[in-house]
MIDRENVEX-833391 format. One record per residue: x, y, z of N, C-alpha, C, O in turn. Coordinates in steps of 0.05 Angstrom, whole numbers, padded with zeros to 5 digits, always signed. Example, Ala and Ser with C-alpha at 12.3 -4.5 7.8 and 13.67 -1.06 7.14 Angstrom:
<kolzas>
+00264-00114+00156+00246-00090+00156+00264-00066+00156+00285-00066+00169/+00257-00045+00142+00273-00021+00143+00258+00001+00157+00268+00023+00161/
</kolzas>
This chain:
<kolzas>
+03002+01805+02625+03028+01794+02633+03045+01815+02647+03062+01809+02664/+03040+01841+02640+03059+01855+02655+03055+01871+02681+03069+01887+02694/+03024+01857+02682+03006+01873+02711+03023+01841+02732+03032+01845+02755/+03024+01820+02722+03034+01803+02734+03058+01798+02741+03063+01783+02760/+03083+01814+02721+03107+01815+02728+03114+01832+02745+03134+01827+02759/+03093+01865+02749+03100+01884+02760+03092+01871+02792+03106+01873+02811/+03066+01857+02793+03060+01848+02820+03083+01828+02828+03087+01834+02852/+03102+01807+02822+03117+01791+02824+03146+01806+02827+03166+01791+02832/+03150+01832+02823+03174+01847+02828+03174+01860+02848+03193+01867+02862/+03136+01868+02852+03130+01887+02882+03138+01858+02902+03149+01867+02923/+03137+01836+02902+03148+01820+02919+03168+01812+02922+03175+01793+02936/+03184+01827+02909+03218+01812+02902+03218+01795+02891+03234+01779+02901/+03208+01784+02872+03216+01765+02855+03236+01775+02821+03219+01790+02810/+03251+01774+02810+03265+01781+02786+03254+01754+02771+03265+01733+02775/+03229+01757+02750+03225+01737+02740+03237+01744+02707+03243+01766+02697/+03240+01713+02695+03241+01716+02663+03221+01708+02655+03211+01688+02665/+03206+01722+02634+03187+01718+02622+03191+01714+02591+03204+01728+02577/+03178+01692+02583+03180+01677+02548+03146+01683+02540+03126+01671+02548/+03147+01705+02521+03118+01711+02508+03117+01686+02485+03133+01679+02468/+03090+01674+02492+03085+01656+02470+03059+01652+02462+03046+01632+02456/+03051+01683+02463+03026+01680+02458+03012+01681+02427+03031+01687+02411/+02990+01677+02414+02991+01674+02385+02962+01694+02391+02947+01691+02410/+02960+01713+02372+02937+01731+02367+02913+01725+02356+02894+01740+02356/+02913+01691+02339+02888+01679+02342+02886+01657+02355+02872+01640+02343/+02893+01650+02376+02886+01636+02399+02883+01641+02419+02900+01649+02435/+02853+01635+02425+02849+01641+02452+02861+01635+02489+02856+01645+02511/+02880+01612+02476+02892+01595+02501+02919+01617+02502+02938+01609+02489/+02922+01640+02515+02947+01652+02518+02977+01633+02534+02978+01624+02557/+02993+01632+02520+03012+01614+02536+03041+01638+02543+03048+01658+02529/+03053+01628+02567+03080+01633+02568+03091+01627+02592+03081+01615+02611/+03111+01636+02588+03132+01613+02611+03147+01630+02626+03156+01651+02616/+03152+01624+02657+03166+01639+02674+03198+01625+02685+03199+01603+02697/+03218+01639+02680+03238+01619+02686+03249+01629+02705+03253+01653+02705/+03258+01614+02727+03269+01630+02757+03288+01613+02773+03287+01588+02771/+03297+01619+02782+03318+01611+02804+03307+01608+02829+03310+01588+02844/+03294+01632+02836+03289+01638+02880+03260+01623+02881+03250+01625+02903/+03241+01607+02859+03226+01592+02872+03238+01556+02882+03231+01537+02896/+03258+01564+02865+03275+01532+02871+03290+01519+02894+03294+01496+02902/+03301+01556+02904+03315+01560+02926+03296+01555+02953+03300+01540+02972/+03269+01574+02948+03249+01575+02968+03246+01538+02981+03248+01529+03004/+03241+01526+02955+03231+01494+02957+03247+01482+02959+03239+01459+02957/+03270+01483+02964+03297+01461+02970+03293+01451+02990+03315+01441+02996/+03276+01445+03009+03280+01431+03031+03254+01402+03009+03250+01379+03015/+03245+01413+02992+03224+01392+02986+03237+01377+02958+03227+01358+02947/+03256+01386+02953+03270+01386+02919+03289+01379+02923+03301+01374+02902/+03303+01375+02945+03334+01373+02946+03350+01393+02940+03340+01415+02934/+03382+01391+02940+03394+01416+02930+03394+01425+02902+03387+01411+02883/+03402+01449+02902+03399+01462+02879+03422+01471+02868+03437+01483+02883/+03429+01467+02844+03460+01470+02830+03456+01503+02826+03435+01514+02820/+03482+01517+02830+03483+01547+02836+03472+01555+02798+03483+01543+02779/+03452+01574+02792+03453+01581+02768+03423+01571+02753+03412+01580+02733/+03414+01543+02778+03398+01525+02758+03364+01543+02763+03361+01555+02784/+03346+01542+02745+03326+01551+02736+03306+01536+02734+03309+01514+02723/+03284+01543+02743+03248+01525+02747+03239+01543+02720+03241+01567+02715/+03229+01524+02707+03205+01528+02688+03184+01529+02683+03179+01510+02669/+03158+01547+02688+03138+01547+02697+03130+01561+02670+03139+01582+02662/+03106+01540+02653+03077+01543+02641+03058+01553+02643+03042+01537+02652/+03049+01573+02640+03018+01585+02644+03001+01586+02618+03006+01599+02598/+02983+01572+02622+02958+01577+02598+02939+01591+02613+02929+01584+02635/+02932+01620+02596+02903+01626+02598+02887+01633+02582+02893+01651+02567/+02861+01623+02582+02845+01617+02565+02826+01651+02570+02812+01658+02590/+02832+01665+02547+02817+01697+02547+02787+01692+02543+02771+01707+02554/+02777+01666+02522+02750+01666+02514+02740+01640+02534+02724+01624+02525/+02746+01639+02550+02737+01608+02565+02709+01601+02554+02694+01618+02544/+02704+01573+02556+02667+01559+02548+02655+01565+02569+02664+01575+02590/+02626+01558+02557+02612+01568+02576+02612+01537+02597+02624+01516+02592/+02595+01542+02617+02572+01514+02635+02600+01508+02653+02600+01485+02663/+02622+01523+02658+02647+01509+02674+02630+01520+02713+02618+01540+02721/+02636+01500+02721+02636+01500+02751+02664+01505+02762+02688+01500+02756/+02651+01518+02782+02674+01519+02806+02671+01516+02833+02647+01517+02840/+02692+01511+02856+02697+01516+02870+02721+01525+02883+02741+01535+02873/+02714+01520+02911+02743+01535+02924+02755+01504+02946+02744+01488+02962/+02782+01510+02936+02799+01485+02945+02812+01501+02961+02814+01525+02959/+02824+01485+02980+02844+01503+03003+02872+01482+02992+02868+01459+02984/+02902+01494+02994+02919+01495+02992+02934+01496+03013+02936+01516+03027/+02950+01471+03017+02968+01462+03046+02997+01451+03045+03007+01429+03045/+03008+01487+03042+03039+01478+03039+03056+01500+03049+03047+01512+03068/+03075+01508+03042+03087+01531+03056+03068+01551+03049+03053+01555+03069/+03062+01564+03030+03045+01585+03034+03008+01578+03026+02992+01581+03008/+03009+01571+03047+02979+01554+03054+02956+01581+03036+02970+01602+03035/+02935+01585+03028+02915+01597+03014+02893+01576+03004+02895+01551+03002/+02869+01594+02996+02839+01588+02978+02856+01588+02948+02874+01603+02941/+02843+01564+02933+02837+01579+02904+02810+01575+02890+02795+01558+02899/+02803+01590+02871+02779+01581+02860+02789+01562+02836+02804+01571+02819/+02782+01540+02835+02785+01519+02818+02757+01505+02801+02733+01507+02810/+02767+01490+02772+02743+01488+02771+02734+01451+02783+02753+01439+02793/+02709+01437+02780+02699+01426+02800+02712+01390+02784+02723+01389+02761/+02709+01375+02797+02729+01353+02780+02713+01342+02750+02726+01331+02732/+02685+01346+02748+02664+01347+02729+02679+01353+02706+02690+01339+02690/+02675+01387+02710+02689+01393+02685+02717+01401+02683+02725+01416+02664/+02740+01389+02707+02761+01383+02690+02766+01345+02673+02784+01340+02657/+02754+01333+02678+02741+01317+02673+02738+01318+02642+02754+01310+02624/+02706+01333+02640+02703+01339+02613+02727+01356+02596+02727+01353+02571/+02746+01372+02607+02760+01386+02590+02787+01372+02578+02801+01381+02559/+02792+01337+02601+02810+01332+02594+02806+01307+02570+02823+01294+02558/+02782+01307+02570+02766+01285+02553+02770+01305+02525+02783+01297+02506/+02760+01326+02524+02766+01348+02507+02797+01350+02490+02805+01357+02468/+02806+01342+02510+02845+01341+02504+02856+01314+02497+02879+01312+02489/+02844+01295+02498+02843+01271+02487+02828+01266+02459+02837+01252+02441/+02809+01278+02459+02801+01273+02420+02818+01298+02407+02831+01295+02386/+02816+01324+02422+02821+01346+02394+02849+01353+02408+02847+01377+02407/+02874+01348+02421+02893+01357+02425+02911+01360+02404+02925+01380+02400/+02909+01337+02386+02925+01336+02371+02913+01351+02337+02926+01363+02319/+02888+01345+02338+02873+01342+02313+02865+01376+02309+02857+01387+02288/+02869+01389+02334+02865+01424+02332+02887+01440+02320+02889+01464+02320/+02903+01421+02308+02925+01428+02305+02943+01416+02276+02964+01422+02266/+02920+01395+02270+02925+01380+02240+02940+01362+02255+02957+01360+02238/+02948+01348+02271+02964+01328+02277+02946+01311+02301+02937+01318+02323/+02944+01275+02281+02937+01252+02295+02942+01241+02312+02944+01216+02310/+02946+01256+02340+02961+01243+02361+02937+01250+02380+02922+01268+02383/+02944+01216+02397+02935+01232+02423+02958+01220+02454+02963+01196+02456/+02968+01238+02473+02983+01247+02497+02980+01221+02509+02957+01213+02512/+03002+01205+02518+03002+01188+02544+02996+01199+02571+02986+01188+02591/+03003+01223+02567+02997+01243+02599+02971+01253+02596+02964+01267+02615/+02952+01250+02573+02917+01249+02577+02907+01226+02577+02884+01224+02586/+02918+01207+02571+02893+01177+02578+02910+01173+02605+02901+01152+02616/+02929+01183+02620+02938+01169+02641+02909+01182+02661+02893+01172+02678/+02913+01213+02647+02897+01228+02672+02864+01222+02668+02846+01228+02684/+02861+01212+02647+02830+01195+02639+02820+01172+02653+02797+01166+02660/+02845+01158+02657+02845+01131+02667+02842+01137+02699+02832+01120+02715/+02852+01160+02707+02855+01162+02747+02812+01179+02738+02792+01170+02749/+02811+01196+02723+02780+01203+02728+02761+01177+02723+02740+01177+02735/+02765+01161+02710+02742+01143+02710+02747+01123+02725+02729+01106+02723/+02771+01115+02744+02776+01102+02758+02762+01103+02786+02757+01089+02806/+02760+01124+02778+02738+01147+02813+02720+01147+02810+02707+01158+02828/+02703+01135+02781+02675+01133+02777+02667+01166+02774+02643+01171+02779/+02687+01192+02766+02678+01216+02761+02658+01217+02745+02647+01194+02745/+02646+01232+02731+02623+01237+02711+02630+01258+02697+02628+01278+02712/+02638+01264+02677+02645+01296+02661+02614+01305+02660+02591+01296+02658/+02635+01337+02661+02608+01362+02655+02607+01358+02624+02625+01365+02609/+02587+01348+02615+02576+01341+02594+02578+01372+02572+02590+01379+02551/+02558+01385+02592+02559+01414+02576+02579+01432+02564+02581+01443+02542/+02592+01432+02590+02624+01443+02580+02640+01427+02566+02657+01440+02554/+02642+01402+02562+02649+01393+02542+02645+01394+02515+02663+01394+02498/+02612+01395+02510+02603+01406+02482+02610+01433+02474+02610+01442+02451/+02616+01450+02504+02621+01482+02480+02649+01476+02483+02662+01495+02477/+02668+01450+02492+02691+01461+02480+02706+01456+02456+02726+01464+02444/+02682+01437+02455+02690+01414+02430+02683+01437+02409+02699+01441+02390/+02662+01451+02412+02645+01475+02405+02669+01497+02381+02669+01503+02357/+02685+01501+02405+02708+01524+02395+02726+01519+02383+02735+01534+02366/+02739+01490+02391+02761+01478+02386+02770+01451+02375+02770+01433+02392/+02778+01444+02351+02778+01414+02348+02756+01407+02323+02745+01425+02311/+02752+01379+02319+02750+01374+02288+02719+01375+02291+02705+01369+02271/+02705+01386+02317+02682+01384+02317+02668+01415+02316+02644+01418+02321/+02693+01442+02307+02684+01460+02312+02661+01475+02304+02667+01485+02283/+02645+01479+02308+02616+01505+02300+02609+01481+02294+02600+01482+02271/+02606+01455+02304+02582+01440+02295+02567+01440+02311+02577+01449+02332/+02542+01434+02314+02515+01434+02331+02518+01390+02338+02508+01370+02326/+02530+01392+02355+02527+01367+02372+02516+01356+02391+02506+01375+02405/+02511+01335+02402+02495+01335+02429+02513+01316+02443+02509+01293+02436/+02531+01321+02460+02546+01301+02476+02534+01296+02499+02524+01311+02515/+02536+01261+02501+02538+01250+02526+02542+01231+02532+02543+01221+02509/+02546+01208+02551+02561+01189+02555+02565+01174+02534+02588+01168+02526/+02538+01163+02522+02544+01139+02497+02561+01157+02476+02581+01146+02467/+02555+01183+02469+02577+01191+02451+02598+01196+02453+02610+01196+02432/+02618+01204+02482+02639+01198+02486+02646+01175+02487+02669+01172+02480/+02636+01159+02493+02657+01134+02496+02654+01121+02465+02670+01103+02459/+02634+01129+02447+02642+01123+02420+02664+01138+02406+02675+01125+02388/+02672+01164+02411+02689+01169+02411+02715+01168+02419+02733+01176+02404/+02719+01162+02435+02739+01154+02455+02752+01135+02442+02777+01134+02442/+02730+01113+02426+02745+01083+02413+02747+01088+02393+02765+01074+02382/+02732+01108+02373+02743+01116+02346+02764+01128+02355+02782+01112+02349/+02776+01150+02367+02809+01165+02373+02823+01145+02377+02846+01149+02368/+02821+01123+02388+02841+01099+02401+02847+01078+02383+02868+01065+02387/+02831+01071+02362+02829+01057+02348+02848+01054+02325+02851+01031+02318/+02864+01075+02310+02889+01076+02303+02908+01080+02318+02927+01087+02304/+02913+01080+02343+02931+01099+02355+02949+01079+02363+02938+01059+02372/+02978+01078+02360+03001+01066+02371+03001+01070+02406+03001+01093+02414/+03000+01049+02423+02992+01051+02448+03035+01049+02457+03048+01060+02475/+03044+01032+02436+03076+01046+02442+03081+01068+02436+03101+01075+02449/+03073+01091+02418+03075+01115+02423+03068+01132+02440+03083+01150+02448/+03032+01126+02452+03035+01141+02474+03045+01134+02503+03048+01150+02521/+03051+01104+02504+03061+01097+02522+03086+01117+02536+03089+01128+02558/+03105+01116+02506+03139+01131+02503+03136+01157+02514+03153+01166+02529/+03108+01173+02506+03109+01200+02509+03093+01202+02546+03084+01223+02555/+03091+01180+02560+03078+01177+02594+03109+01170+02606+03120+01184+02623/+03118+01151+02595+03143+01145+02606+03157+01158+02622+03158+01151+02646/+03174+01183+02612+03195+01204+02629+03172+01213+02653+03181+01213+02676/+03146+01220+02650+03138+01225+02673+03123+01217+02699+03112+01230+02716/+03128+01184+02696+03121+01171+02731+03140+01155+02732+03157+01151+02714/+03137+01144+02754+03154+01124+02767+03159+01094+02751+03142+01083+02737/+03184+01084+02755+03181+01067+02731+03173+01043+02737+03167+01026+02720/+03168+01034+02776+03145+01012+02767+03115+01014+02763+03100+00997+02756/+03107+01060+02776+03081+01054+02763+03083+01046+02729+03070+01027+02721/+03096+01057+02714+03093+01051+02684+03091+01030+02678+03083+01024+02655/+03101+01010+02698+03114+00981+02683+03080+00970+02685+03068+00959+02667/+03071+00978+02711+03040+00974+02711+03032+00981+02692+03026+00962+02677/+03027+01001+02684+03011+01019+02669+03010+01002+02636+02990+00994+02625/+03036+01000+02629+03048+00982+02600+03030+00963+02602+03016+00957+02582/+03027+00953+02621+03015+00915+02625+02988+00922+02619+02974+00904+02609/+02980+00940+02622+02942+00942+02620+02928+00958+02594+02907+00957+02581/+02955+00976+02596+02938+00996+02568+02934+00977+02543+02947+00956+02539/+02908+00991+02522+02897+00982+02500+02880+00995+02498+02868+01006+02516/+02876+00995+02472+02849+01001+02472+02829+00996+02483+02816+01014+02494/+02819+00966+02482+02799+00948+02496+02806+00954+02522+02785+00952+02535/+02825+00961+02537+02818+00970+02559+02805+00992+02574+02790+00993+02594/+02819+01015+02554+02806+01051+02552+02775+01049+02551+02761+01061+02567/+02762+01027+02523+02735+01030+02522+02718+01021+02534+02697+01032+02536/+02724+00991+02549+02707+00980+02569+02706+00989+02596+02686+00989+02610/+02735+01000+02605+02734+01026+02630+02717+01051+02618+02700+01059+02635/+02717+01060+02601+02696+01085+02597+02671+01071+02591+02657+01090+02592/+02656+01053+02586+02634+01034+02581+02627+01025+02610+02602+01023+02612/+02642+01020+02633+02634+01013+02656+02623+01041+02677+02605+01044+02693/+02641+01053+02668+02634+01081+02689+02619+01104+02672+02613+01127+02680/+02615+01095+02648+02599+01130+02637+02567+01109+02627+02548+01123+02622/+02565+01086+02626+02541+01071+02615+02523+01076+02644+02501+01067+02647/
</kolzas>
């Protein structure tokens, strides 16, 4: 973090930095709070109230799984660049990953309206998860840890309907809400269920 603040000051930037990292987890987190990237983007953001501050998240993962693909995506905006990203496979598989054990890695039965939304746009595209990388992540993390498993389609989507199968679809609905548009949601309300999550993952992973 501080090879990153010192590079972000050699550019003029004065960033705030929030350490939130935990010394047995491998997902390092923390947050950058700033003013002059808000300023930079005001022609895309609208105006900016004198004082007000962007909040920016970073996770990085020190022990990453193994079997992750990548490539390189190009980036088209004011400051146009390459990045190496990983391939939609295994974000795919990682977000399927974040849908059974997000909550349960953590002792708590929940699972995110903002992961079955982003479940629902991958199997909508007929994607395929990286199978592999999904097993070592399930591997490290979550109620399936250091077990010797064999994932693949028929077992996710049996899983998928065991996770869904208690789950209040008005709770995760509440927690998708604040972040889309409110007639995509009003869509979105009309369709979610369970029986919908499992026969959409039954049509595109069978």
């Amino acid at each position: 973090m501080a090879t990153l603040n010192a590079s972000l000051a050699g550019s003029g930037f004065d960033l705030e930095f929030q350490d939130k990292c935990k010394s047995n987890n491998p997902i390092k987190k923390f947050f950058i709070n700033d003013s002059e990237f808000l300023n930079q983007f005001s022609r895309e953001i609208g105006s900016v109230s004198p004082g007000e501050k962007i909040k920016i998240k970073f996770e990085l993962d020190v022990l990453p799984p193994d079997h992750q693909i990548f490539i390189e995506a190009p980036i088209k905006s004011e400051f146009s660049a390459t990045v190496v990203a990983h391939d939609l496979a295994t974000c795919m598989g990682q977000k399927i990953h974040a849908v059974l054990c997000r909550g349960l890695a953590y002792g708590i039965d929940i699972v995110k309206g903002r992961d079955l939304y982003d479940l629902e746009w991958y199997l909508q595209k007929s994607i395929r998860p990286n199978c592999n990388n999904l097993q070592a992540c399930l591997f490290r993390i979550g109620p399936w840890k250091e077990q010797e498993i064999s994932v693949n389609h028929s077992w996710i989507v049996e899983e998928i309907e065991a996770c869904l199968k208690t789950k209040s679809f008005e709770t995760i609905l509440e927690d998708l809400k604040p972040l889309i548009d409110v007639k995509i949601f009003s869509a979105v309300s009309s369709r979610w269920n369970k029986t919908y999550f499992v026969k959409l993952a039954k049509s595109k992973l069978s």
